[in-house]
C-alpha positions as CSV (number, residue, x, y, z in Angstrom):
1,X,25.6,107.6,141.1
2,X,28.7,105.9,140.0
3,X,26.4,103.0,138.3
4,X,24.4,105.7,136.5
5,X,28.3,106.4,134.1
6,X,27.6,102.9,133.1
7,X,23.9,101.4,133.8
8,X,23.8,98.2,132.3
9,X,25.7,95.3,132.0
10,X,25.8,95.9,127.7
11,X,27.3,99.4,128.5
12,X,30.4,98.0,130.4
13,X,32.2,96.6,127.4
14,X,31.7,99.9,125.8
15,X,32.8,102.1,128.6
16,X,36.2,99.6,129.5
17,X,37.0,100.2,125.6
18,X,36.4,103.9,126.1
19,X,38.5,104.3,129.0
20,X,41.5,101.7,127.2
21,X,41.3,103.9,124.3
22,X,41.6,107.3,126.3
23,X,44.9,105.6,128.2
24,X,46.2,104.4,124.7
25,X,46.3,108.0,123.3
26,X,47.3,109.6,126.3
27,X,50.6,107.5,126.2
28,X,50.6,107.8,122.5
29,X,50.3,111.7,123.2
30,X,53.0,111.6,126.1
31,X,55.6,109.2,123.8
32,X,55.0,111.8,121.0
33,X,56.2,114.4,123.4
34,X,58.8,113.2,124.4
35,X,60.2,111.8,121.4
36,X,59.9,115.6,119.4
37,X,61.1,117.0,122.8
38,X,64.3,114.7,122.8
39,X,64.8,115.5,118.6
40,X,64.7,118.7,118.8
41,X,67.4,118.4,122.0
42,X,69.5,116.1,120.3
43,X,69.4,118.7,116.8
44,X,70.2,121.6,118.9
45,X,73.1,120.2,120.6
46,X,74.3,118.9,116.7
47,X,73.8,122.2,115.6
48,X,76.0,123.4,118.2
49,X,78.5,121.1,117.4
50,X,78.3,122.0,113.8
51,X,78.3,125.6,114.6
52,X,81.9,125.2,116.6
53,X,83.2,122.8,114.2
54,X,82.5,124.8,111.0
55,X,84.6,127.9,111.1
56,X,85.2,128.4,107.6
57,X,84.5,132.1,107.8
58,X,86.9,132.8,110.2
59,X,89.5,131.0,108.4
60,X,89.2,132.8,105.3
61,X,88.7,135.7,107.2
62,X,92.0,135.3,109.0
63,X,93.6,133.9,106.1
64,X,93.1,137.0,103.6
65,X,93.6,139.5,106.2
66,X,97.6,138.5,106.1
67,X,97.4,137.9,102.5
68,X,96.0,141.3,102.1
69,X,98.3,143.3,104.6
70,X,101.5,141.2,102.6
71,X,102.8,138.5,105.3
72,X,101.7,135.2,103.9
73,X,101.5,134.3,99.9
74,X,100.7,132.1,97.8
75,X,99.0,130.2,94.6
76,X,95.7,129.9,96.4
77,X,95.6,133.1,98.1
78,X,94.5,135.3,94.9
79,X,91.6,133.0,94.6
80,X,90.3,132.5,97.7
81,X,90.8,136.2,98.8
82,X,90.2,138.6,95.4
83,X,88.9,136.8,92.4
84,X,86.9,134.5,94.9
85,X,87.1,131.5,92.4
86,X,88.0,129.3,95.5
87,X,85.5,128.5,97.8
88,X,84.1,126.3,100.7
89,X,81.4,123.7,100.2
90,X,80.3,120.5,102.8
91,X,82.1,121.1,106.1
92,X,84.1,117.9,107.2
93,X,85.7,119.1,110.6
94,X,86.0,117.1,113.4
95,X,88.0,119.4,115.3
96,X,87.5,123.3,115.6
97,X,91.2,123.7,114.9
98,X,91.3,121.4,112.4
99,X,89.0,123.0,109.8
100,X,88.2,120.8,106.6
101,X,85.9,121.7,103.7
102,X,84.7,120.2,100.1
103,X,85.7,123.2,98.0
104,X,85.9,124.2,94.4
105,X,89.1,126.0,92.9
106,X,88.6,127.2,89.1
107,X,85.7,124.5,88.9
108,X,88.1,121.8,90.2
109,X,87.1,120.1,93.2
110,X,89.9,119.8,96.2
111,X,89.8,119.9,99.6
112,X,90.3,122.8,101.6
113,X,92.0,122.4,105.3
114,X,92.7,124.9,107.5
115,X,94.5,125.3,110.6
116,X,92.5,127.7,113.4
117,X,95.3,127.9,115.8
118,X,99.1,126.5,115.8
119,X,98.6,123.1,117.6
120,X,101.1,121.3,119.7
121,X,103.2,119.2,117.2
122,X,101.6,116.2,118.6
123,X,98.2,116.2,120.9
124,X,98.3,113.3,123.7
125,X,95.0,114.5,125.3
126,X,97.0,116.7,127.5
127,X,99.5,119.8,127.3
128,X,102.9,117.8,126.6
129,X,103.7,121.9,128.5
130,X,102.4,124.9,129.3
131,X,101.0,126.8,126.1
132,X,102.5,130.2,124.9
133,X,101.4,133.0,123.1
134,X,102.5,132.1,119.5
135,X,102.5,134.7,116.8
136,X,101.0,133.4,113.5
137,X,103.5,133.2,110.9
138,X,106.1,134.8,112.8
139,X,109.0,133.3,110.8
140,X,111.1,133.9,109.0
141,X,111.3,137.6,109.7
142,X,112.1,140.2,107.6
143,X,115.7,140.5,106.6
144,X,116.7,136.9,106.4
145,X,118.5,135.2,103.5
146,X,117.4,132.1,101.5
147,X,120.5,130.6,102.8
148,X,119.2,131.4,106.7
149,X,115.9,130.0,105.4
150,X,117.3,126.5,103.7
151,X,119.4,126.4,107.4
152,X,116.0,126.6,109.5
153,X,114.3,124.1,107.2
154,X,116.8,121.8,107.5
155,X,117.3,122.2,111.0
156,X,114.0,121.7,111.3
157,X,113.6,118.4,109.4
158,X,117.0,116.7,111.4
159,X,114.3,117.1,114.7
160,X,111.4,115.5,112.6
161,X,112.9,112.6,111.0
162,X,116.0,112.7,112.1
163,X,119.8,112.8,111.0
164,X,119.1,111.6,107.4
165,X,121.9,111.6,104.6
166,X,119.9,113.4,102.4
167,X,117.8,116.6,104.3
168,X,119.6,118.9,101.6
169,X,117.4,117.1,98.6
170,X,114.3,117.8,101.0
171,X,114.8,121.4,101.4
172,X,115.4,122.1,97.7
173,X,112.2,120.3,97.1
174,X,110.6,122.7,100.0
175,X,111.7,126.1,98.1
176,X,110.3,124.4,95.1
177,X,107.2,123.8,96.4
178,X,107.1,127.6,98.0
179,X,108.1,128.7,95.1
180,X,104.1,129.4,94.3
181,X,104.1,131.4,91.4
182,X,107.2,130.0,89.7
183,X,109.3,133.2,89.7
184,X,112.3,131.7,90.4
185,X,112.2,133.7,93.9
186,X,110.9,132.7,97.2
187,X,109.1,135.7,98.7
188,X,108.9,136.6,102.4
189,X,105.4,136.0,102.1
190,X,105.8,132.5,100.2
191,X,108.8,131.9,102.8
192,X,106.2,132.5,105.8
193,X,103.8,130.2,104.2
194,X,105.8,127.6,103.3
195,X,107.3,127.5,107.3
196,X,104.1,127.5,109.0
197,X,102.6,124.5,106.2
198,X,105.9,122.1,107.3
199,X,104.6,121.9,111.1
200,X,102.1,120.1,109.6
201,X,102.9,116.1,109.6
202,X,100.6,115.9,106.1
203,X,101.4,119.0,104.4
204,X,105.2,117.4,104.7
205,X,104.1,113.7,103.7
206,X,102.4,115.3,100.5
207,X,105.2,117.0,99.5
208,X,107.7,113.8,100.1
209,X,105.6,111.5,98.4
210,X,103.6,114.4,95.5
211,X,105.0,111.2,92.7
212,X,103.3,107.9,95.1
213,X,99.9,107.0,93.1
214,X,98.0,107.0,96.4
215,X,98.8,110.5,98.0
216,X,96.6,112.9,97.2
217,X,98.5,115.7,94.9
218,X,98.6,118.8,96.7
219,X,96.8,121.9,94.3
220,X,97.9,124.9,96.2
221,X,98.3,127.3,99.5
222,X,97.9,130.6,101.3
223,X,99.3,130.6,104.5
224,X,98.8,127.7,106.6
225,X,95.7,127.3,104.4
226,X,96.4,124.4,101.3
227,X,94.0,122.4,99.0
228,X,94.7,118.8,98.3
229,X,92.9,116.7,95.6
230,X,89.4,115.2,96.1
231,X,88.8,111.6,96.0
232,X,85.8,110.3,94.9
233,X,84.9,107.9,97.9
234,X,85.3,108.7,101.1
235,X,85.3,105.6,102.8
236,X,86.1,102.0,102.4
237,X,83.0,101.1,103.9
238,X,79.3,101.9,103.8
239,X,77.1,105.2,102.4
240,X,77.2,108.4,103.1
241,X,74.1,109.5,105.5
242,X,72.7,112.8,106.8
243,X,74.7,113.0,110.6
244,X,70.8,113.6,112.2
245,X,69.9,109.6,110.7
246,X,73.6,108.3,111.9
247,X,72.4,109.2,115.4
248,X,69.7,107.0,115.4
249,X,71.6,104.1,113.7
250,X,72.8,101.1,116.1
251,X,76.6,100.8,115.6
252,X,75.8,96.9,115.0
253,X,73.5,97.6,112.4
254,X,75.9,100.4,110.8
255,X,78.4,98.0,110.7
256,X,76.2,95.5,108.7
257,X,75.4,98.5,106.5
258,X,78.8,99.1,105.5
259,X,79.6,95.8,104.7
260,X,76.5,95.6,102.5
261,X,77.6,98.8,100.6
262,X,81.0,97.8,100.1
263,X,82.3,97.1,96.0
264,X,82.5,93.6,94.7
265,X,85.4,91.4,96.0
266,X,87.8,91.7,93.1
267,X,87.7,95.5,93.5
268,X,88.0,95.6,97.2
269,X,90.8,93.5,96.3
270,X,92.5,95.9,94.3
271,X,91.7,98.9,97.0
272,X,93.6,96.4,99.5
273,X,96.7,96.3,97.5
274,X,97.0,100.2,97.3
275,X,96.9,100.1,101.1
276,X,99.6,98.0,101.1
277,X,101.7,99.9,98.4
278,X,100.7,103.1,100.6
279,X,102.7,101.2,103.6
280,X,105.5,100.1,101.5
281,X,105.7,104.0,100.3
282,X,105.8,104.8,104.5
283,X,107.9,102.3,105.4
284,X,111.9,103.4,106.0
285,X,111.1,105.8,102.7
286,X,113.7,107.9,101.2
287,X,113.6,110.4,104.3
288,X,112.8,108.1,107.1
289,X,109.5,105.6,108.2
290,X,106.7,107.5,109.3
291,X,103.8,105.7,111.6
292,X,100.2,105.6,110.7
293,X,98.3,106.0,114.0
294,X,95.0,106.3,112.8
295,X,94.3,103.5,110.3
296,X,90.8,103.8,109.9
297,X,87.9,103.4,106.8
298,X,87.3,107.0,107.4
299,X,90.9,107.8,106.7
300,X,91.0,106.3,103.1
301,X,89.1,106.6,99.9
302,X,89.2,105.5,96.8
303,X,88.3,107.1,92.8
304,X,86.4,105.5,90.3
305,X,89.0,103.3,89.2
306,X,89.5,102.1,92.8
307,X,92.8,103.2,93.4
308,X,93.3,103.8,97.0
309,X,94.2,107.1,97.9
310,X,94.4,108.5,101.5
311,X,92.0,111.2,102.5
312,X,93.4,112.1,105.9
313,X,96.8,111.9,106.1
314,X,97.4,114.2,109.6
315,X,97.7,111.2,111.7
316,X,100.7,110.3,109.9
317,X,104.3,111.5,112.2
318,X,107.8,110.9,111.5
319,X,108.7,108.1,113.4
320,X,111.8,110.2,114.7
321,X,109.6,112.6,116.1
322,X,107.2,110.6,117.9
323,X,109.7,108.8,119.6
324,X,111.6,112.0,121.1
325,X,108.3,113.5,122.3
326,X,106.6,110.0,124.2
327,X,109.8,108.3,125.5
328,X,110.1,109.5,129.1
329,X,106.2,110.4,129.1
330,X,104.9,110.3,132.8
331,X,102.7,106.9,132.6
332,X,100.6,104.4,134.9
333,X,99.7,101.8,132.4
334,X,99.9,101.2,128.9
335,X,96.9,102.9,127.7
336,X,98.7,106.0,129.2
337,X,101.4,105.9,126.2
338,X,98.9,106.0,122.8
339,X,98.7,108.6,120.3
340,X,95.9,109.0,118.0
341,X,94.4,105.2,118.1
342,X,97.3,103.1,116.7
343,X,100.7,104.2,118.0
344,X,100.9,102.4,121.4
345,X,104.1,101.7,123.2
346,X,104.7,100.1,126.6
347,X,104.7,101.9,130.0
348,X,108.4,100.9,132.0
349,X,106.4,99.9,135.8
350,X,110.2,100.6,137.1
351,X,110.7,104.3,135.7
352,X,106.8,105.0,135.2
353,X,107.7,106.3,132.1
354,X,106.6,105.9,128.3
355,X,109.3,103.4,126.2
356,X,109.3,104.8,122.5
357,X,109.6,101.8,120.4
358,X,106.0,101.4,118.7
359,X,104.8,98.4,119.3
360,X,103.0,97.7,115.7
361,X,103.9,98.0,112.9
362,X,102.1,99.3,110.2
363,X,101.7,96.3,108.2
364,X,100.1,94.6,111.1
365,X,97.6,97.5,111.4
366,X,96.7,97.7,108.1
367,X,95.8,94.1,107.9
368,X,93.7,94.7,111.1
369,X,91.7,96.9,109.0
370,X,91.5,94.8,105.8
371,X,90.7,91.9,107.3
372,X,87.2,91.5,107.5
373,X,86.9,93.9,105.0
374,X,88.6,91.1,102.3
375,X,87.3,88.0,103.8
376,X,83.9,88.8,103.6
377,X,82.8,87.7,100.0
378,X,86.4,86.4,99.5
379,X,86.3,83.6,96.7
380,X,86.7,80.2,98.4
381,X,89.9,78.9,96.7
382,X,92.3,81.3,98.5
383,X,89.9,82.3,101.6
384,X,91.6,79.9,103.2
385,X,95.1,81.3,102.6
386,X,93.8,84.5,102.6
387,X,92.8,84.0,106.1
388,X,96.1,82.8,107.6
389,X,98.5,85.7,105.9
390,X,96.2,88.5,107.4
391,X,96.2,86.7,110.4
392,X,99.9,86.5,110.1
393,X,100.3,90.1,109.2
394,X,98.1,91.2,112.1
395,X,100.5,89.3,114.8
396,X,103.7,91.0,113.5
397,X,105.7,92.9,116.0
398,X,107.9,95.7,115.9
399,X,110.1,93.9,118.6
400,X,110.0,90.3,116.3
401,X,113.7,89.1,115.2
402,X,114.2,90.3,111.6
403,X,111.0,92.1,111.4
404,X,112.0,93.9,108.4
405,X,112.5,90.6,106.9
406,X,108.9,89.4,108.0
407,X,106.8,92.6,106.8
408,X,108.4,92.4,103.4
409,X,107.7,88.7,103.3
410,X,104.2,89.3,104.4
411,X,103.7,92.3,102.6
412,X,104.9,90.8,99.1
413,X,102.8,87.4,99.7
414,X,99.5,89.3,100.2
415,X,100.0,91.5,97.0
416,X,100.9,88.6,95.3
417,X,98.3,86.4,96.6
418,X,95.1,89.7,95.8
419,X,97.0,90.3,91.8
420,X,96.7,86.6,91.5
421,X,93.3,86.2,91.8
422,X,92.0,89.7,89.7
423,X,94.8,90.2,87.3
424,X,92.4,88.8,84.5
425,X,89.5,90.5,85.8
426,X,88.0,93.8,84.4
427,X,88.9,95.1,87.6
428,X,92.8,95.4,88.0
């Protein structure tokens, strides 16, 4: 009976390709499956994500509700909770906390970030203690003075960046800046504002460095709510993609991407030197150094002029402060004593406890960044040098004997080296 399925020998070579091409589309069938089934897995869980991430609702909601019942004001709260001429576009979060939006104010663009709950001045990974209730824009109460007020501000800048000569300046530039509808008066409301915006590291950079060409100006606030200027490009590297392709792109090939997208030499060149002016502007500034410890593409942008200008700038503490809250951190190794990705200091074996000298600088992390990003198309009369001062910059120490000697050195060389080479080009 089984011969009868295939009766003669000229039927066998059909009935093998018969039963191949049943096999073949039963895996293709089952691949199929499987592929749609793990999509639609990995869109749900991205969804999700996006869902948790993107709050912006709530914020606003939250927000206006204070505005509306009179504890917080401010030159962006009108907008964004009456007239409605400020608004959230594209969501950016990467943290539920941390909520940051595309947004339009008065057909301006600017981006809107929003804090969802008072953080820790500085996350580790872990509770530095236990958490308390906190009170949203408890302070200052009713009843105290502008005088009490310039106090607590300044009290509260001597524990961020320490016991500098000229915290009096600072706060006077503070009640300025909460000063939001130019009355001549701070408010309670503007007061309450103002305090809750200064526990934010980049709220408080902005404001210290509003006149630097590469911080982004700061438009307004309500609450712990503020919009900063937009910047054209988003990243120093690559395109922007829809998040459902990123997933399926190897890192290795995204980073050949990036490079591949990147602008010519000369104006990479040019992007480079803002990054360095940026760290000059960091660098023991008029109220202190503050550490970058996230320097990352993704961090910095650029216009259409390709001046650098940082997009992210919450990564940025006082130096002052990070020390006091990681030195005598409980520690097993060194990995144990990081904040963000970049601010790393050494773990005593003897004590088991975190040191709180940084151990780079942020020079050498900056030229860790640039590196292959300038030496990749890099014209071949200063690759060469090019190569050895980023290599040089990269192995500068915190620790080194006259290191403040060194990173101007270095720091002045490379800028000199880059305006060298494009100061007669069409793009400087």
């Amino acid at each position: 009976m089984a011969r009868s399925l295939c009766p003669g020998a000229w039927l066998r070579k059909p009935c093998y390709l018969q039963a191949r091409f049943s096999y073949v589309r039963m895996k293709y069938l089952f691949f199929s499956w499987l592929v749609v089934f793990v999509g639609s897995w990995i869109i749900y869980v991205q969804y999700s994500t996006y869902t948790e991430l993107c709050r912006g609702k709530d914020c606003k909601k939250i927000i206006c509700d204070k505005y509306k019942t009179g504890v917080i004001d401010g030159p962006a709260c009108n907008s964004l909770c009456v007239t409605e001429t400020l608004y959230f576009g594209k969501c950016l979060s990467t943290k539920p906390n941390n909520q940051m939006y595309l947004g339009i104010w008065d057909n301006l663009p600017g981006v809107v970030k929003c804090q969802m709950e008072q953080a820790l001045h500085l996350d580790f990974g872990t509770e530095l203690e236990p958490r308390k209730e906190i009170v949203l824009f408890d302070k200052p109460t009713r009843g105290t003075t502008v005088q009490k007020f310039k106090e607590m501000v300044y009290s509260l800048f001597k524990a961020k960046l320490g016991d500098q000569g000229n915290l009096s300046e600072l706060v006077n530039l503070i009640l300025t800046v909460a000063d939001g509808d130019k009355d001549g008066q701070v408010s309670l409301g503007e007061a309450k504002s103002a305090w809750a915006l200064l526990q934010l590291n980049e709220f408080l950079l902005m404001v210290i460095l509003q006149d630097k060409e590469h911080t982004p100006k700061l438009m307004g606030f309500c609450g712990d709510l503020y919009v900063m200027e937009s910047v054209e490009y988003t990243s120093l590297y690559g395109i922007s993609l829809p998040w459902v392709i990123e997933l399926f792109i190897p890192s290795g090939f995204r980073r050949s991407m990036d490079q591949l997208f990147t602008p010519s030499w000369p104006r990479k060149a040019k992007i480079a030197i803002g990054l360095l002016e940026f760290v000059e502007d960091v660098f023991h500034g008029p109220y202190g150094n503050f550490l970058m410890c996230d320097t990352s593409a993704k961090n910095l942008g650029y216009n259409d002029k390709y001046d650098l200008k940082m997009v992210d700038m919450r990564k940025i503490v006082p130096e002052t402060n990070l020390k006091e809250l990681i030195k005598d951190r409980h520690c097993e190794s060194d990995l144990d004593c990081v904040y963000g990705t970049d601010c790393r200091t050494s773990c005593d074996q003897s004590t088991m406890k975190c040191t709180s000298e940084v151990i780079q600088p942020n020079l050498a992390k900056a030229c860790q960044l640039l590196k292959d990003y300038l030496l990749r198309g890099a014209p071949v009369e200063i690759r060469e040098e090019l190569e050895k001062q980023l290599y040089s910059c990269i192995a500068l120490k915190v620790t080194a004997n006259q290191m403040e000697m060194e990173h101007s050195l270095i720091l002045n060389n490379l800028k000199t080296l880059l305006w060298k080479k494009i100061s007669y080009t069409n793009d400087s």
